[in-house]
C-alpha positions in Angstrom: -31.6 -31.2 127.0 -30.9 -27.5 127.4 -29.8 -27.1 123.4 -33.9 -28.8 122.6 -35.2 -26.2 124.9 -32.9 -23.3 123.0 -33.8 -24.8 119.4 -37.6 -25.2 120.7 -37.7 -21.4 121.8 -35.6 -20.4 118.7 -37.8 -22.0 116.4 -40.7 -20.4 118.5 -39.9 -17.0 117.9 -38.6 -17.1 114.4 -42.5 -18.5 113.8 -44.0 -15.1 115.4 -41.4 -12.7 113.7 -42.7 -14.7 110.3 -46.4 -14.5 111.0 -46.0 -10.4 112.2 -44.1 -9.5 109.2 -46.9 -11.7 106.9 -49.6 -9.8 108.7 -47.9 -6.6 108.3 -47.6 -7.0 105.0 -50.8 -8.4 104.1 -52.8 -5.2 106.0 -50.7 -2.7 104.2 -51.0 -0.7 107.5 -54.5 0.3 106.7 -53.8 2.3 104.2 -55.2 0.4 101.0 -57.9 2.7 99.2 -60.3 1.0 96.5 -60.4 2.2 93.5 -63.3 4.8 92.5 -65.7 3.0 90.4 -65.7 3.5 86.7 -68.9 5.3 85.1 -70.0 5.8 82.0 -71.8 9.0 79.9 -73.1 9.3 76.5 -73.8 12.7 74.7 -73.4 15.5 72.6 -70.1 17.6 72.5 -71.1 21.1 73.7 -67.2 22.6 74.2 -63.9 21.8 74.9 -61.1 23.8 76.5 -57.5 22.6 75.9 -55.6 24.9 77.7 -57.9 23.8 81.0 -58.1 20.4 80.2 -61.3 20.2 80.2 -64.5 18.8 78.1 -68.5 19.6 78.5 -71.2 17.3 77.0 -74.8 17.6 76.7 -76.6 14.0 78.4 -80.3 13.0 78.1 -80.4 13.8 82.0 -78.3 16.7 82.6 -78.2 19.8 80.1 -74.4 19.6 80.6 -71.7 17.4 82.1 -68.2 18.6 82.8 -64.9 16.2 82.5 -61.3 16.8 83.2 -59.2 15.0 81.1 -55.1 14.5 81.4 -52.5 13.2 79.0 -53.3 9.6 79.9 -57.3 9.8 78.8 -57.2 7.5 75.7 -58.9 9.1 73.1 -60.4 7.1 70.2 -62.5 8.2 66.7 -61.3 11.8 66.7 -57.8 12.0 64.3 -54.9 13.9 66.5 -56.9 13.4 69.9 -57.6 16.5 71.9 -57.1 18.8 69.1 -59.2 16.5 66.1 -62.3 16.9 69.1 -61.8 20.9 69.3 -62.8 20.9 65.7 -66.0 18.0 66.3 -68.8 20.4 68.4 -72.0 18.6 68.3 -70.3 14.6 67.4 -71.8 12.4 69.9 -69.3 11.3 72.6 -69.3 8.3 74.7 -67.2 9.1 78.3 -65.6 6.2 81.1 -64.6 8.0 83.5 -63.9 8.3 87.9 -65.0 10.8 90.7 -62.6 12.3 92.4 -64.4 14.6 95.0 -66.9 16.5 92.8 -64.4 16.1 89.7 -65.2 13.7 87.1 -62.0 12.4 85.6 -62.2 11.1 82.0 -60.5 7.8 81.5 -61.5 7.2 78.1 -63.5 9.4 75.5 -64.6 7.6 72.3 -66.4 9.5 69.5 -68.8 7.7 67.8 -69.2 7.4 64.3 -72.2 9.7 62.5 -75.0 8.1 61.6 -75.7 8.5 57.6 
């Protein structure tokens, strides 16, 4: 009877060490973060500043709106990225991008076509 009683409590505490180790995992210790939210702005080129990294439109709503960007930002309708926008002042621009404090990152910048 003693080696049912010693498999019982063995079996007992190889249950707990599974369940703590499946919990631990599953909280990540708390320290999970969401990601920011992805937001959108439309408008009008005003400047861009390669060497900072950084682009400034003009919005319906605010007379200008300031993005960093990084190496990563996909860049779509302007030919040789970063350096085909320096030459587009005034193209309308449509802008995904994240908070991060007071920053707005730029995820994504599109140019969109002129109208004719």
């Amino acid at each position: 009877m003693p080696l049912v009683k010693r498999a019982l409590a063995l079996s007992a505490i190889l249950l707990i060490a599974g369940a703590i180790s499946t919990f631990a995992q599953d909280s990540g210790g708390g320290a999970r973060q969401q990601q920011p939210a992805a937001s959108v702005a439309s408008g009008e080129l005003v400047k861009i500043d390669t060497s900072a990294k950084t682009i400034v439109i003009k919005t319906e709503s605010e007379p200008q709106m300031q993005f960093s960007y990084t190496d990563a930002t996909k860049i779509t309708g302007a030919d040789k990225g970063v350096a085909g926008l320096a030459t587009m002042t005034g193209s309308s621009l449509t802008i995904r991008y994240t908070k991060k404090g007071e920053d707005n990152i730029a995820t994504e910048i599109a140019v969109q076509p002129k109208k004719s």
